[in-house]
MARBA-3410 file (N, C-alpha, C, O; in Angstrom, 1 decimal):
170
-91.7,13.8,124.7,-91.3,12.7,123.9,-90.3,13.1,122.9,-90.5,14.1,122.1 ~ -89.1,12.5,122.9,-88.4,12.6,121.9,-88.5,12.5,120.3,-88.8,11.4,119.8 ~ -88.2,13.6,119.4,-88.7,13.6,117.9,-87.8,12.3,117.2,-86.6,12.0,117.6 ~ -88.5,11.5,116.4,-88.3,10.5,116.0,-86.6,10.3,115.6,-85.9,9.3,115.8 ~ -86.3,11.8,114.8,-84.9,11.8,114.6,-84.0,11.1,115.5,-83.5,10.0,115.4
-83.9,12.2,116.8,-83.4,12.0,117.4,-82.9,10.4,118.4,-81.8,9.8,118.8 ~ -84.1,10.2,118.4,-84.0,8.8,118.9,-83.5,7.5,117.6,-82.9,6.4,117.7 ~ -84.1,8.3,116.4,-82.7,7.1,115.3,-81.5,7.4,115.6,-80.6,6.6,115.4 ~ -81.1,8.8,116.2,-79.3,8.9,116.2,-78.6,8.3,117.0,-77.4,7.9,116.8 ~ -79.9,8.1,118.5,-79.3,7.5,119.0,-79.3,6.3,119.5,-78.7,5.8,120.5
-80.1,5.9,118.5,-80.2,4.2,118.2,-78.7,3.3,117.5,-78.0,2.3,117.8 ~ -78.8,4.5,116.4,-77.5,4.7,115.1,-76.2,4.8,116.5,-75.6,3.8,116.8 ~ -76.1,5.5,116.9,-74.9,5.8,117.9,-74.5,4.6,118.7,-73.4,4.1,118.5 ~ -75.6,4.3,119.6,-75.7,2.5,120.5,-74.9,1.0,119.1,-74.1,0.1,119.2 ~ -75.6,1.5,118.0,-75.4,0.3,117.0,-74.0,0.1,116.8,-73.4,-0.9,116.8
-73.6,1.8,116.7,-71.8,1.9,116.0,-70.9,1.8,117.3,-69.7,1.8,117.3 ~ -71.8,1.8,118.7,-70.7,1.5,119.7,-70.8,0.1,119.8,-69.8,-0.4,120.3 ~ -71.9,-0.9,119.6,-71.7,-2.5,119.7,-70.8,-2.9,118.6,-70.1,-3.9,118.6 ~ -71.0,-2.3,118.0,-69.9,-2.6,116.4,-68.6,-2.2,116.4,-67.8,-3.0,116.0 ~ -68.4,-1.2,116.7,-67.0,-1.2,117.5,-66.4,-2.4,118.8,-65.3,-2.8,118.8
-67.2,-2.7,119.5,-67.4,-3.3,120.8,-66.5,-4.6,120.3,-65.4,-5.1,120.7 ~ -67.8,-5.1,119.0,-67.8,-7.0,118.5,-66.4,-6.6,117.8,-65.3,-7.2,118.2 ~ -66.5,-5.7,116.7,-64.8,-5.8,116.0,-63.8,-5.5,116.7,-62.7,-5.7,116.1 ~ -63.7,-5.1,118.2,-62.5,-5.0,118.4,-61.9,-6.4,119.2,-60.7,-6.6,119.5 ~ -63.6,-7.5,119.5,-63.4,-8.2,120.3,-62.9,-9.5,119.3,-62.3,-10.5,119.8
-63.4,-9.4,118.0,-63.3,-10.6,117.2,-62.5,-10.5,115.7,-62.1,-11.4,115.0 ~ -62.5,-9.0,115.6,-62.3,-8.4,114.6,-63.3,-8.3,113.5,-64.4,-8.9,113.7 ~ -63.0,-7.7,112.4,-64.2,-7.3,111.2,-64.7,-8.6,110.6,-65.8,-8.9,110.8 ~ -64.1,-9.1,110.1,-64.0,-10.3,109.3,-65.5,-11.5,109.8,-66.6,-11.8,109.2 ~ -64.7,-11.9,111.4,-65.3,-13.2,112.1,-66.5,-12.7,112.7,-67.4,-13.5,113.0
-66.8,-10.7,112.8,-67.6,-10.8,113.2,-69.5,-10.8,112.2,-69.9,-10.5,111.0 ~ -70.1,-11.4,113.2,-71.4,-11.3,112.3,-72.1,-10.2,112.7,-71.8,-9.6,113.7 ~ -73.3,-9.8,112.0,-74.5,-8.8,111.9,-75.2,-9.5,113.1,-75.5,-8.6,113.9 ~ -75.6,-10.6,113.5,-75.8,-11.2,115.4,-75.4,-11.0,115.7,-76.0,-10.4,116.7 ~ -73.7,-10.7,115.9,-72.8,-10.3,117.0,-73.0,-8.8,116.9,-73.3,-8.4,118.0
-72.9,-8.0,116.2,-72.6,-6.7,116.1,-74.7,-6.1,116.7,-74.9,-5.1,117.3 ~ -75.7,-6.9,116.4,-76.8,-6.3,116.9,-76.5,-6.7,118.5,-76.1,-5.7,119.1 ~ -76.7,-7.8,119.2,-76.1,-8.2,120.5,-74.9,-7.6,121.2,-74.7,-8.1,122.3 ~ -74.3,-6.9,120.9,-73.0,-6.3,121.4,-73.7,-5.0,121.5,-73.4,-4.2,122.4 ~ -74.6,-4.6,120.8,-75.7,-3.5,120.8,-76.9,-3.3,122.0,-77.6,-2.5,122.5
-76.8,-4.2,122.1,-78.4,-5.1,123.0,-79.1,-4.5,122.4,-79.4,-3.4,122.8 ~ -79.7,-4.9,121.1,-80.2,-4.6,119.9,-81.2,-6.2,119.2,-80.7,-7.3,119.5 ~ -82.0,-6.1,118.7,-82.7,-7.8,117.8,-81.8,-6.7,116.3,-81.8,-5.5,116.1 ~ -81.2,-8.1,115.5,-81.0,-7.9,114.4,-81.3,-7.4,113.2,-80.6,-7.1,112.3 ~ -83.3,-7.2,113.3,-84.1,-6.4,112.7,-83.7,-5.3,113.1,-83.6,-4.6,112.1
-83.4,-4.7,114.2,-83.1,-3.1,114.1,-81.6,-2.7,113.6,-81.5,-1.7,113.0 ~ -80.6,-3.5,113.9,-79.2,-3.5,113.0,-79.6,-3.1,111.9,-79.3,-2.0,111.5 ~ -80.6,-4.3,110.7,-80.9,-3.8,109.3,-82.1,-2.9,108.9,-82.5,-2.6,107.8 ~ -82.4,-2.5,109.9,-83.4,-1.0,109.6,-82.1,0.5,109.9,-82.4,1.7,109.8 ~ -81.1,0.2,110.2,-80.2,0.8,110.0,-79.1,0.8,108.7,-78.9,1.8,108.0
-78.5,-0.4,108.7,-77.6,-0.9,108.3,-77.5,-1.8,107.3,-77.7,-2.8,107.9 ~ -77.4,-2.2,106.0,-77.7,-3.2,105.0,-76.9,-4.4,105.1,-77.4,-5.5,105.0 ~ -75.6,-4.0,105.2,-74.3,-4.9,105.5,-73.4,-5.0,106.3,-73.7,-4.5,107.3 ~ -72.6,-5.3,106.2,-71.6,-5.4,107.5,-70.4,-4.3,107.3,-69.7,-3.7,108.1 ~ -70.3,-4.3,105.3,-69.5,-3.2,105.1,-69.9,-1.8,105.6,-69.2,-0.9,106.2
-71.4,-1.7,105.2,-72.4,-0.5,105.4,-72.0,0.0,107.3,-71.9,1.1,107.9 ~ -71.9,-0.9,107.6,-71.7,-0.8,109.6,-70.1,0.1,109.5,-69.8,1.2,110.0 ~ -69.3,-1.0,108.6,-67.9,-0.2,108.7,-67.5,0.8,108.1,-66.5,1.4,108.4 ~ -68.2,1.3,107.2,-68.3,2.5,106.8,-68.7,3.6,107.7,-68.0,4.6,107.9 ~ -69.6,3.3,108.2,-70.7,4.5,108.9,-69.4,4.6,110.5,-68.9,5.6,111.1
-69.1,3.2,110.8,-67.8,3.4,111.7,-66.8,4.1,111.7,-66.4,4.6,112.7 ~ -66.1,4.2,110.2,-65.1,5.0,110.2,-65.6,6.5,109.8,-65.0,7.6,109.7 ~ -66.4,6.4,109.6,-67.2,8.1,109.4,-67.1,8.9,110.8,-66.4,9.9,111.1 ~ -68.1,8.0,111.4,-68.2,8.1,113.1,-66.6,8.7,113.8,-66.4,9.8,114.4 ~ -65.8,7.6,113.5,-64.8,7.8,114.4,-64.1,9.4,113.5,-64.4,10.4,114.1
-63.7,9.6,112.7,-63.2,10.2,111.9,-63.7,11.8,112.6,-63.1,12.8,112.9 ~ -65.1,11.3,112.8,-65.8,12.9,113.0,-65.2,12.8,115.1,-64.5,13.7,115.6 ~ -65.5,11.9,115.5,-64.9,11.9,116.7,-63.3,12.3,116.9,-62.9,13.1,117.8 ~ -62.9,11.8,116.2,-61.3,12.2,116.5,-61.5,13.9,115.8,-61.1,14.8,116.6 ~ -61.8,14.4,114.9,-61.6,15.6,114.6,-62.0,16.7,115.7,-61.4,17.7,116.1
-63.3,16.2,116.0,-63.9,17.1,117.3,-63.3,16.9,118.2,-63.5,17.8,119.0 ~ -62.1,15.6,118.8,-61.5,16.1,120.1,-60.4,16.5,119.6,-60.0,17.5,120.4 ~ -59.5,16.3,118.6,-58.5,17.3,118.2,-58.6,19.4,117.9,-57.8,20.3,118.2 ~ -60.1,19.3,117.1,-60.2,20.9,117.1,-60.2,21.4,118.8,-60.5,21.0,119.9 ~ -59.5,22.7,118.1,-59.1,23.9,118.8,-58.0,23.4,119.7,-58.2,23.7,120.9
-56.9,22.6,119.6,-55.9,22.2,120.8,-54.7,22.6,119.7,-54.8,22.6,118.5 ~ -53.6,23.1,120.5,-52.5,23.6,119.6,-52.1,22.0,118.4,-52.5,20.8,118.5 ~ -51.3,22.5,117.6,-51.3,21.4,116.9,-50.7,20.2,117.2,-50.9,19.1,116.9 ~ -49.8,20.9,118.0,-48.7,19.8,118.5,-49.7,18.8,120.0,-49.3,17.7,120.4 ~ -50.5,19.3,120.4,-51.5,18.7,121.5,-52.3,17.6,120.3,-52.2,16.4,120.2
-53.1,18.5,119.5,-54.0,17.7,118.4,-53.2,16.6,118.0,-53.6,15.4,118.1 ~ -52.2,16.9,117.7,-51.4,15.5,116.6,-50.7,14.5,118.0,-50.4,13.3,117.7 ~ -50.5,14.8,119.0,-50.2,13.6,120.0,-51.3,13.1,120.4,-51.1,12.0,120.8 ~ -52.7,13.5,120.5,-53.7,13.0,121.1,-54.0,12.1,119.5,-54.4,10.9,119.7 ~ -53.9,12.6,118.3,-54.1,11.8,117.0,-53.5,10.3,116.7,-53.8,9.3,116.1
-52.3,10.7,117.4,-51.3,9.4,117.3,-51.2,8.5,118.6,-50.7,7.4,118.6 ~ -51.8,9.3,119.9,-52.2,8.2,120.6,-53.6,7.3,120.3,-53.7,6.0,120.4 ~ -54.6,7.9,119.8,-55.8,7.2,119.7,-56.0,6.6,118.4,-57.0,6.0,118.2 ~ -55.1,6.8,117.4,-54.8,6.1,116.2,-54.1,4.5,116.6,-54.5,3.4,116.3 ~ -53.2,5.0,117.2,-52.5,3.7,117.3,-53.0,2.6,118.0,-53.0,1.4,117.7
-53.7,3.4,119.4,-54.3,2.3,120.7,-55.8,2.0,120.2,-56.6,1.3,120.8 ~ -55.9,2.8,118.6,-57.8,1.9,118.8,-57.8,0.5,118.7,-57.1,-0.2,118.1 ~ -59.2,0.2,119.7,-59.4,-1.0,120.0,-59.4,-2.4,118.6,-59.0,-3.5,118.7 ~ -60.2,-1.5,117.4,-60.3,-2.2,116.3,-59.3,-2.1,115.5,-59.0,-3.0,114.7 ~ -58.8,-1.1,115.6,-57.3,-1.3,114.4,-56.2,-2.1,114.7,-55.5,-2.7,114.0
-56.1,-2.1,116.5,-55.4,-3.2,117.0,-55.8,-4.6,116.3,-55.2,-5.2,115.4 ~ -57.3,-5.1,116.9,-57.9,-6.2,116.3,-57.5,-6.4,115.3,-56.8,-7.4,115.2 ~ -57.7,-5.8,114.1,-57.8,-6.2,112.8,-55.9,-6.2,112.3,-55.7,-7.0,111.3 ~ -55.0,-5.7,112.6,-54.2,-5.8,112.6,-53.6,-7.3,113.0,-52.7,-7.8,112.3 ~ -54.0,-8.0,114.0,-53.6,-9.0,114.3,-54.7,-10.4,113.5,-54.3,-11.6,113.4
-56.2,-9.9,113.0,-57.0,-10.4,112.7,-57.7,-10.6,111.3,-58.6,-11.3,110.9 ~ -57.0,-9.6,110.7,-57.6,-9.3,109.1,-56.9,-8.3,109.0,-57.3,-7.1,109.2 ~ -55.4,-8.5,108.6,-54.3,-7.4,108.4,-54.7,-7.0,107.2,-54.8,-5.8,107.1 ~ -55.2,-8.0,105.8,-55.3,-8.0,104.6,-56.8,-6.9,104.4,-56.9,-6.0,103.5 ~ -57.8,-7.1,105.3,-58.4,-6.2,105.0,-58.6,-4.6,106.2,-59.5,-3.9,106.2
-57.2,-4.6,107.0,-56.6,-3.4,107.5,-56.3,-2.6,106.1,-56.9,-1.7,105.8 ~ -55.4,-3.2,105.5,-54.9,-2.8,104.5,-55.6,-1.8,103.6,-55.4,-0.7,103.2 ~ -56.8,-2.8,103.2,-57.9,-2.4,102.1,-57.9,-0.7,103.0,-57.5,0.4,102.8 ~ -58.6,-1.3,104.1,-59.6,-0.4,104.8,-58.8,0.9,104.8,-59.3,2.0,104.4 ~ -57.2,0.9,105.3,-56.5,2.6,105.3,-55.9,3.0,104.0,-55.4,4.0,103.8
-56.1,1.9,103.0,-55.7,2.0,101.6,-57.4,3.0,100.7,-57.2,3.2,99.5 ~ -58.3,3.3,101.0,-59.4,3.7,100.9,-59.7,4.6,99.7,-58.8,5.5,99.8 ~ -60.4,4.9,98.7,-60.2,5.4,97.8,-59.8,7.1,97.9,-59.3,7.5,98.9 ~ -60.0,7.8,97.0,-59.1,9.0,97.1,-59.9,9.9,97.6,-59.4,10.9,98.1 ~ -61.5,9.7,97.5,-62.6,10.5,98.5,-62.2,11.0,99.8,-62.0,12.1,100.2
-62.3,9.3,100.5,-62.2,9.2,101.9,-60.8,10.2,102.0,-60.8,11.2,102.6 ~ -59.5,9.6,101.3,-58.6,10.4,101.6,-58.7,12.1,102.0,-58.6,12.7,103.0 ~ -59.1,12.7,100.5,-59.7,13.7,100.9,-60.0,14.8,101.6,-59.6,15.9,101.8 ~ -61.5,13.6,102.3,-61.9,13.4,103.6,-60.9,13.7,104.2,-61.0,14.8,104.6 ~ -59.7,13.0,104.7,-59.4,13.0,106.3,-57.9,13.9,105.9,-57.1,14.0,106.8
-57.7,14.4,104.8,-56.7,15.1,104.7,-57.2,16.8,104.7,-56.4,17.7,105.0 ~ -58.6,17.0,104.3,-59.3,18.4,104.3,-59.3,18.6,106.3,-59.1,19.5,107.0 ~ -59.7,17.2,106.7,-59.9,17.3,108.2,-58.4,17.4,109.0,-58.4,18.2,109.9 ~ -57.4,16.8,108.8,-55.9,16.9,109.0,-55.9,18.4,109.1,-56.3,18.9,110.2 ~ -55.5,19.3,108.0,-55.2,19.9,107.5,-55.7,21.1,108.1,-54.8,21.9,107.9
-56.9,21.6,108.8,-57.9,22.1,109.4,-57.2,21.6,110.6,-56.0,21.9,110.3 ~ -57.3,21.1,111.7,-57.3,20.6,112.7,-56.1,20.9,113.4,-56.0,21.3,114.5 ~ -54.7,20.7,112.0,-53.6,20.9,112.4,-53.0,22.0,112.0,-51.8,22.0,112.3 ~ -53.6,23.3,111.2,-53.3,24.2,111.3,-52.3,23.9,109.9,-51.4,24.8,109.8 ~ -52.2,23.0,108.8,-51.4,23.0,107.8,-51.8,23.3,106.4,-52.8,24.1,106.1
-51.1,22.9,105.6,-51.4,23.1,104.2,-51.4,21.4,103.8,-51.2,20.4,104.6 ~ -51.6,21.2,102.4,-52.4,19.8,102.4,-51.2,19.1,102.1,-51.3,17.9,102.2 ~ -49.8,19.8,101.8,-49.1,18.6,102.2,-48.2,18.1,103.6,-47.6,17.1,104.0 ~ -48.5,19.1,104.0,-48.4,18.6,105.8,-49.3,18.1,106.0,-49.0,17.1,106.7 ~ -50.8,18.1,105.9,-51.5,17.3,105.8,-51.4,15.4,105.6,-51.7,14.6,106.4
-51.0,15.3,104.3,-50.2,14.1,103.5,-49.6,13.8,104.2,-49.9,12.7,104.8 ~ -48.4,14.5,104.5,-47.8,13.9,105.3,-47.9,13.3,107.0,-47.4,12.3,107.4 ~ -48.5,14.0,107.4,-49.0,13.5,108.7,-50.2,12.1,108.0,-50.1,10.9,108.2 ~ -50.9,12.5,107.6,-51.7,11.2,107.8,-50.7,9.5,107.5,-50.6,8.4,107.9 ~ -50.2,10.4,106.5,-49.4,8.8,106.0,-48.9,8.3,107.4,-49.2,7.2,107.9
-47.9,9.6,108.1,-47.7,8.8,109.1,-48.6,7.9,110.4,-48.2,6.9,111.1 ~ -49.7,8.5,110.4,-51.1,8.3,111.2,-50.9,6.6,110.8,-50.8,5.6,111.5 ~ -50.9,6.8,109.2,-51.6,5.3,108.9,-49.6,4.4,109.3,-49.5,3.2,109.3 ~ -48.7,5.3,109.3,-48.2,3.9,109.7,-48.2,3.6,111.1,-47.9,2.4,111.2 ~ -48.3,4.0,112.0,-48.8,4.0,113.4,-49.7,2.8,113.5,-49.3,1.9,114.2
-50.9,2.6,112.9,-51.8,1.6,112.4,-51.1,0.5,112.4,-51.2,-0.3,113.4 ~ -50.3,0.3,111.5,-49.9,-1.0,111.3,-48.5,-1.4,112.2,-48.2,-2.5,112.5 ~ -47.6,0.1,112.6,-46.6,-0.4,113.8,-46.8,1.0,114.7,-46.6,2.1,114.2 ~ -47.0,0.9,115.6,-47.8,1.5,116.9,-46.8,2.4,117.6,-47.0,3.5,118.1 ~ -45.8,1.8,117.6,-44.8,2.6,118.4,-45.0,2.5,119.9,-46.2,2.8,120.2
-44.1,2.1,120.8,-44.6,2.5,122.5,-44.9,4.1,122.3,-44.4,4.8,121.5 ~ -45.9,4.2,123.3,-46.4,5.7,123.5,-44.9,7.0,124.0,-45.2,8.2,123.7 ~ -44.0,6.9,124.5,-42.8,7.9,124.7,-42.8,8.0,122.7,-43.1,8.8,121.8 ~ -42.3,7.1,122.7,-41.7,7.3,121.0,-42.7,7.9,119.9,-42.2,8.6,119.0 ~ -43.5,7.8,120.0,-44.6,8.0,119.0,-45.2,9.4,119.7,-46.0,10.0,118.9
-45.0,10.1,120.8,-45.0,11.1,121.1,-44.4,12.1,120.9,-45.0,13.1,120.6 ~ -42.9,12.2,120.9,-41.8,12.1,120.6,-41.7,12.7,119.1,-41.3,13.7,118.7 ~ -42.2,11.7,118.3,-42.2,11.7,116.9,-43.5,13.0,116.3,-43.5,13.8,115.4 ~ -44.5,12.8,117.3,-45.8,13.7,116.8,-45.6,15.1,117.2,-46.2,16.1,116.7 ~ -44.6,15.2,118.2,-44.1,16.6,118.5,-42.9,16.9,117.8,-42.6,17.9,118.4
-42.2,16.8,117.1,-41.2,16.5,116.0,-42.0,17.1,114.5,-42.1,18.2,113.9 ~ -42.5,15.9,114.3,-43.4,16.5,113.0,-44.4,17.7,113.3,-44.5,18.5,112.4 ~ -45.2,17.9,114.3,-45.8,19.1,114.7,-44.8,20.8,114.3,-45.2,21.9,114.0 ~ -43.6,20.2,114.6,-42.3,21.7,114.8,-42.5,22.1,113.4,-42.8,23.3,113.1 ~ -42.3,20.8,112.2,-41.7,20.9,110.7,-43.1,21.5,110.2,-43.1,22.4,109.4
-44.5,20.8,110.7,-45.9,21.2,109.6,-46.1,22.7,109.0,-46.1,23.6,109.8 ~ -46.2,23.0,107.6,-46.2,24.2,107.3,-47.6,24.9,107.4,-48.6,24.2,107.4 ~ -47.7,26.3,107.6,-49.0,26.8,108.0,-49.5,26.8,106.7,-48.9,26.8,105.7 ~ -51.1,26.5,107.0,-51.8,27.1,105.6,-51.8,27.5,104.4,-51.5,28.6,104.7 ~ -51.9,27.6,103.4,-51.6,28.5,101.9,-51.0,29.3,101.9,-50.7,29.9,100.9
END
């Protein structure tokens, strides 16, 4: 029998892939805590034995993904890491959505307080072998990818480019 943990994680895991699922299909905004337990094949009592709100979902989402993208970028040269960064930045399913669906709270969402930044700039920074303002700098560019995507030649192109310039470490 599986220890209780483990079967919350991967309860938690099922929940943040129907939730991904519903926002990419409806975006953040339209969707509900019904749609996001059902996109789960989940009853909505177990969504909120998880989850309190819909923000609480999108938080724990970009946690999730954050930690996903860092683990398939570690250990790949940097210039591999940062094109696999800028293809799955640009093509996710929800940042497309909400781009076209709740640009205004796209915005909020990669505008995020200085923690989160932090966050994904200590993980940049690590991953790609830089110091924290190559770091900065790449992410900014990450987040404009977000909002204009680039065809995939170009935006490749561009991540092997800035890969050449990133400065090593301290």
């Amino acid at each position: 029998m599986p220890a209780p943990r483990a079967v919350m994680g991967r309860t938690r895991a099922g929940l943040l892939r129907g939730a991904a699922d519903a926002f990419a299909a409806t975006g953040v905004r339209a969707t509900t805590m019904q749609a996001v337990a059902a996109a789960a094949g989940v009853a909505k009592g177990t969504l909120y034995n998880h989850f309190r709100t819909k923000d609480d979902v999108v938080r724990a989402l970009l946690s999730a993904e954050l930690r996903r993208l860092t683990e398939a970028a570690t250990g790949r040269p940097p210039v591999e890491a940062l094109v696999l960064l800028a293809d799955e930045v640009a093509d996710h399913p929800v940042l497309r959505t909400m781009a076209v669906t709740d640009p205004a709270d796209l915005v909020a969402l990669l505008g995020a307080g200085p923690e989160r930044w932090a966050e994904v700039g200590a993980a940049l920074a690590e991953v790609l072998q830089t110091d924290a303002d190559g770091a900065g700098t790449t992410g900014r560019w990450l987040l404009g990818l977000v909002l204009q995507p680039a065809d995939p030649p170009a935006r490749r192109r561009q991540a092997r480019r800035l890969a050449a310039v990133l400065p090593p470490p301290g």
